[in-house]
C-alpha positions as CSV (number, residue, x, y, z in Angstrom):
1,X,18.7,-18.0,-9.7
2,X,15.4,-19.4,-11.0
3,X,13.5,-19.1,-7.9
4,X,15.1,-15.7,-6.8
5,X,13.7,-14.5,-10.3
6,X,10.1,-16.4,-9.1
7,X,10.1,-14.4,-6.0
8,X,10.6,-11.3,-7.9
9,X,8.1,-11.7,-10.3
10,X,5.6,-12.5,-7.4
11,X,6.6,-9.3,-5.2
12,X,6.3,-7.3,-8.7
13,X,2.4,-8.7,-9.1
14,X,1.9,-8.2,-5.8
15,X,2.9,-4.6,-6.1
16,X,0.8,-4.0,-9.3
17,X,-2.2,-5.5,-7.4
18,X,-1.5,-3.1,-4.2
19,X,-1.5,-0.4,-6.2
20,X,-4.6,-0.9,-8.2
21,X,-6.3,-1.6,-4.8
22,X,-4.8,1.4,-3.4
23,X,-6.1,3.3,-6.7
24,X,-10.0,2.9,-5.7
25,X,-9.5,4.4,-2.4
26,X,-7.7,7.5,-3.7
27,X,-10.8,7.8,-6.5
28,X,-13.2,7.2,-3.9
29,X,-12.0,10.1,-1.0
30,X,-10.0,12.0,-4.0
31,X,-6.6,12.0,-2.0
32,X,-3.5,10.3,-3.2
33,X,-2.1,7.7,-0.7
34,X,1.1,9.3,0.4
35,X,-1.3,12.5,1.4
36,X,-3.9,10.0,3.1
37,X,-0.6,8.0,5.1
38,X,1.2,10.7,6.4
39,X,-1.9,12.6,8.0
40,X,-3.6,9.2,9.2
41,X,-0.2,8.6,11.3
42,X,0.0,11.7,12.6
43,X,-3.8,11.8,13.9
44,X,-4.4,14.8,11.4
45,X,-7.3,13.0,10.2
46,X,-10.5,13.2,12.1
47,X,-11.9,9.5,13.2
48,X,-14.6,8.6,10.9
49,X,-17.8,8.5,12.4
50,X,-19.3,6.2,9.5
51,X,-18.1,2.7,10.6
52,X,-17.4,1.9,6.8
53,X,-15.3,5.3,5.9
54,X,-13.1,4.0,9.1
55,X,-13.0,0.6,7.6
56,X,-12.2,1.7,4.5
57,X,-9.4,4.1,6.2
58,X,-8.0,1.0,8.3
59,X,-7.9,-1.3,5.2
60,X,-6.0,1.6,2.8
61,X,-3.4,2.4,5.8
62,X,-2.8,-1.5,5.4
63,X,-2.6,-1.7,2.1
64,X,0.1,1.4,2.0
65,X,2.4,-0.2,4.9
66,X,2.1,-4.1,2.7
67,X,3.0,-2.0,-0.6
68,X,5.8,-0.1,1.4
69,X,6.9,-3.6,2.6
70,X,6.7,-5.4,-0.8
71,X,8.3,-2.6,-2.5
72,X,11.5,-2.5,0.3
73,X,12.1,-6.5,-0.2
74,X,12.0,-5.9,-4.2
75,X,14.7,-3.1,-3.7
76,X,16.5,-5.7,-1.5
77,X,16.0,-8.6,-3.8
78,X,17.3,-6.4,-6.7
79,X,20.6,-5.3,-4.7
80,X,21.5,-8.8,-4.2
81,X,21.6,-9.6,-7.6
């Protein structure tokens, strides 16, 4: 029980970092994430030409699918309880 609780509380600060990181991203090109995600995987989104505007595109798009991922093991984690 002790370490299922540890693994929790590490996938919970995980998320709470994720989402601050995912924060200055949406301040910086004023779109929320789930606006930015859906139109970057659809190709609705035009390449950007500025190599650190894609960069910073390639590292939020990450940052979504890890906080998608952390946030589907805590919902698994929480069902096994």
């Amino acid at each position: 029980m002790e370490s299922m609780l540890r693994l929790v509380e590490e996938l919970v600060s995980r998320r709470r970092w994720l989402l601050g990181e995912i924060k200055k991203f949406e301040e910086k090109y004023g779109m929320n994430s789930s606006d930015f995600y859906e139109k970057w995987s659809k190709g609705l989104l035009p390449e950007p030409l500025d190599p650190e505007v894609h960069g910073d595109f390639m590292i939020w798009y990450g940052l979504i699918e890890e906080l998608y991922r952390v946030e589907e093991e805590l919902k698994k984690r929480l069902k096994s309880k």
